[in-house]
N, C-alpha and C positions, 0 to 999 in steps of 0.2 A: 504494500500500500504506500503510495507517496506521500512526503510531508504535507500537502496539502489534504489527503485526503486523510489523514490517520484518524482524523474522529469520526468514525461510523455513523451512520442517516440510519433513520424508520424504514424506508427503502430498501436498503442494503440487508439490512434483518428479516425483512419482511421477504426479499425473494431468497437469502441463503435460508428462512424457514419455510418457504413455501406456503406462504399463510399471505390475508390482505395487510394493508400497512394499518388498517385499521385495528385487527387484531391485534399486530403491534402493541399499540398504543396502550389498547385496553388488558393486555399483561400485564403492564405498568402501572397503570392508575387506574383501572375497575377489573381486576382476575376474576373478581365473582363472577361475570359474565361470558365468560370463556371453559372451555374444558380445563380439566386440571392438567392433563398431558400436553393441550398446547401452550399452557403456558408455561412447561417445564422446559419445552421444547424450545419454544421462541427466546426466554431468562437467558439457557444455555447456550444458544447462536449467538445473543450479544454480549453475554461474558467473554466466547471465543474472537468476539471482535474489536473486544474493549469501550463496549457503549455504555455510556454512563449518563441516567434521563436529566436532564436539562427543567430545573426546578421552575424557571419562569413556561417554560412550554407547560410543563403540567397546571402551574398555574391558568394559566390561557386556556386548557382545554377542560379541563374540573372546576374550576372556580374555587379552587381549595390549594393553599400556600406550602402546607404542611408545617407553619409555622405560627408559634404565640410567643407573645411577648410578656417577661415576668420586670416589673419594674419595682424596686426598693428604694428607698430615700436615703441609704448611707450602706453601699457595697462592703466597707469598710470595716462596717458593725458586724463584729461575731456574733449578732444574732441571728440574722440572717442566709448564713450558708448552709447549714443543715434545710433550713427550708428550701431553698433554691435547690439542694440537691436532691431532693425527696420529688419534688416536682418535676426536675427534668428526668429522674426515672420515667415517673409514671409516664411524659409524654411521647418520652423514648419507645414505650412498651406498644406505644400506638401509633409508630413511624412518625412524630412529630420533633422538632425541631422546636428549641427553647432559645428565645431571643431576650440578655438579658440586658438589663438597661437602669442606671442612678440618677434621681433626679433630685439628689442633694436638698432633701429638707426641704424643696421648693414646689410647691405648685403649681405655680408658672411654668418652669423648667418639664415638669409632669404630663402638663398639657397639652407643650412642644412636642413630647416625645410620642407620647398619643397619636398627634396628628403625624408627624412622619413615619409610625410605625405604617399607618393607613393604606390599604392594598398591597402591604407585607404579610401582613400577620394577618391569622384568621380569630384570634380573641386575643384578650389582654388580663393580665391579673395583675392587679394592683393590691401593695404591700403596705398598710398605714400611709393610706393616698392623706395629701396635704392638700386637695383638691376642692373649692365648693362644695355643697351637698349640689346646689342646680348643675352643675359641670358635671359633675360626674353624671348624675341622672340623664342629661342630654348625650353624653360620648357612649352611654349603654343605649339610645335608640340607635344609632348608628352602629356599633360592632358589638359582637358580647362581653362584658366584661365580671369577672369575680372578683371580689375584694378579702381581704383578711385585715381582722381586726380596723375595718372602719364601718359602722351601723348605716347604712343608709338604705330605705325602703323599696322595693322593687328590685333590688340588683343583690344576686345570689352572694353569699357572705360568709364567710370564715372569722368567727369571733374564740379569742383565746380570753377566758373570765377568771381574771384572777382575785376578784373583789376577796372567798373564803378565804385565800390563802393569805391575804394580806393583812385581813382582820386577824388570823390567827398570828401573823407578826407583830400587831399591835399588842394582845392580852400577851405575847413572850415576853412584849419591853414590856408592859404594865406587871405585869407575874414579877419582874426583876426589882420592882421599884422604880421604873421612871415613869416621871408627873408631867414631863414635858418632851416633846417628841416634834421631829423637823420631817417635811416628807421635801424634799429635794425633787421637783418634778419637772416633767417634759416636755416638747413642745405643747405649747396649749393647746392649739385650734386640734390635736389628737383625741380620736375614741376611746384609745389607751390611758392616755396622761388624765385624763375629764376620770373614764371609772374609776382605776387608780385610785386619783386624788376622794372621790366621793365616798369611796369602799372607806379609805383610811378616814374620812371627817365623820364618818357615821359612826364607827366604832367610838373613835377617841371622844365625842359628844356626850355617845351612850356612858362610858366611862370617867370621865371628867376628868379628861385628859388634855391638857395644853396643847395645837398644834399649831405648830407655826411654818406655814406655804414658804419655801426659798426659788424661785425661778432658777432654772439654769441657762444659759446659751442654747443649747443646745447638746443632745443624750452621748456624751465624750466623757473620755477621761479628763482633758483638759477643764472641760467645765464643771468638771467635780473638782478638783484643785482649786476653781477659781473662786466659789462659795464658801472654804473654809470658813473665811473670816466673817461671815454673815453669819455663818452658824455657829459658830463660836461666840457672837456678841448675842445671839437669840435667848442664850441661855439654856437650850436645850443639851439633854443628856446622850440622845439616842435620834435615828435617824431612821427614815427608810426611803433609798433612792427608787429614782422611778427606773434604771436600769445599773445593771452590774459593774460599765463602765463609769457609771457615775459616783457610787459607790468605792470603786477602785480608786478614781481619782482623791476621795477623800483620804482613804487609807492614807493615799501614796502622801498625799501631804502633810497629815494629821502626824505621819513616822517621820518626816523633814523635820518635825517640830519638836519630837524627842514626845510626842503625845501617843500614847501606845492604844491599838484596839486589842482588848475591849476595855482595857484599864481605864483609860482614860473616857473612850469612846464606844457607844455601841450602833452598830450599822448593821441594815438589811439590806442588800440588793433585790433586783427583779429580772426576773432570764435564766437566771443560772447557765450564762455565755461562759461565763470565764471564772468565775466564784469558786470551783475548788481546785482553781492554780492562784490564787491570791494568797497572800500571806501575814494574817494567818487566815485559814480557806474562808470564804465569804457564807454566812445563812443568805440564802436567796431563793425565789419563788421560781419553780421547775417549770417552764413553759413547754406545750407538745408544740412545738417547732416543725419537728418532723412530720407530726402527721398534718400540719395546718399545710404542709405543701402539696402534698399527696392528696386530700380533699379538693383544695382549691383546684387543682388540676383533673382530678375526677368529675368537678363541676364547668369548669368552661369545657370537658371533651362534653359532656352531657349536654349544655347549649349548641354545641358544633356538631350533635346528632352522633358523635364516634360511639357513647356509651350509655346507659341509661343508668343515673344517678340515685345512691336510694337518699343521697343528703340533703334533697330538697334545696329550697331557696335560702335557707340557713340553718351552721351546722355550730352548737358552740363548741367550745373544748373545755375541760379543768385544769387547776392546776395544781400544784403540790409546794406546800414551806418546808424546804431542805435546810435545816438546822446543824449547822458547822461551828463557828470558836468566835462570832466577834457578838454575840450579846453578852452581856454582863450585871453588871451592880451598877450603880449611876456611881459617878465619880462625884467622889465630895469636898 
């Protein structure tokens, strides 16, 4: 075969199998409607010729990409990648192709990505979208979209509910003796950081317990570092970040200060990303990670007709308080 020709045509498979070219085709991207032997038959003639289907052609003639787009707001964040890898299984397991994509904390940025994903991708799952409630609503009449961990009505949803296991972090610091407690929390305009914050103000209410809200930047280590000193002047004993990194950062600073957890300091995390490689290992709340990616992805193939879904239009999860070495005694 000449250089010009070394990439094999429908044509050329279609008469080295002695079938139509339409046949062909339909090996490719609908076997169901062919016999099973021709299409082992035809597979075989263009592996011997080294043809390889040509994804925008398939597109053009299915209307189907074989591709979805998973988007997260910080790639970065180890909480994340178990989910992303749980997901591109499952879409693997259904000849799909996982397009992934950061839209850094940003909304805007999210929106962008949306709309160029557009006649790529044949759905989208959105990871703690930072998105409108109306925007998102509108981008799901136009393509399918599943979300995790953001509430929003009509559009199929993966919610991780950590409200028990938070409250059970509270009665641990209150069991200890602390009267005053910080929740260090996340981006606002979040489904996450909103329960979160609500789960822990209900408890410590019920209790008559001090709590005092510290914003952060944003859910980093750095922005755990960067609140020491807020929480430190709050007067609070005990703490409970809105993620593991946050959490971390406090450590890391609190130990710069010669200020020891739990001696000094008692902290919970949330994720349990990174909490028992911290030192000393972090209590933090067990998120199912893994399987919120495997649902989300069982739910947009279930809009995209590949499977039939039994999770319905929303699926929550639980979670679990994994109890490690930094609560303590309130320092006095």
């Amino acid at each position: 075969m000449s250089s010009k020709s070394k990439v094999p045509t429908i044509s050329q498979i279609a008469e080295r199998a002695g079938v139509a070219r339409s046949s062909v085709s339909r090996a490719f991207t609908r076997p169901e409607l062919l016999n099973a032997s021709t299409v082992i038959k035809i597979r075989k003639v263009a592996e011997e010729l080294g043809y390889v289907l040509n994804s925008s052609a398939r597109a053009l003639s299915t209307g189907k990409t074989g591709n979805i787009a998973f988007l997260v707001p910080d790639v970065a964040n180890p909480y994340f990648p178990p989910m992303i890898r749980s997901a591109q299984l499952a879409a693997e397991n259904l000849d799909y192709c996982v397009f992934l994509a950061d839209f850094e904390e940003s909304g805007l940025k999210e929106e962008k990505l949306i709309e160029r994903f557009a006649g790529k991708v044949e759905g989208v799952i959105l990871i703690s979208s930072r998105m409108p409630e109306e925007r998102l609503q509108g981008f799901a009449e136009k393509i399918p979209i599943v979300l995790v961990n953001r509430d929003v009505q009509r559009i199929p949803r993966v919610l991780i509910d950590a409200g028990s296991s938070l409250k059970q972090a509270v009665r641990l610091l209150a069991d200890q003796g602390h009267e005053e407690i910080a929740y260090l929390s996340g981006p606002s305009v979040t489904w996450t950081n909103k329960q979160r914050q609500a789960s822990i103000s209900e408890l410590t209410n019920e209790l008559g317990l001090r709590l005092v809200i510290i914003p952060t930047e944003k859910p980093s280590l750095e922005s755990g570092q960067a609140v020491v000193d807020k929480m430190i002047s709050s007067g609070v004993t005990g703490a409970i970040a809105f993620n593991d990194l946050i959490a971390h950062g406090i450590m890391t600073e609190l130990n710069s200060r010669a200020l020891k957890v739990p001696n000094s300091f008692s902290i919970v995390g949330c994720d349990n990303s990174i909490s028992p490689y911290t030192n000393p290992p972090l209590t933090s709340v067990s998120n199912e990670t893994t399987e919120a990616g495997k649902i989300a992805c069982e739910m947009i193939m279930s809009l995209l007709g590949e499977t039939n879904s039994k999770n319905g239009q929303i699926k929550v999860l639980k979670t679990l308080l994994i109890e490690r070495e930094t609560i303590g005694l309130p320092y006095k």
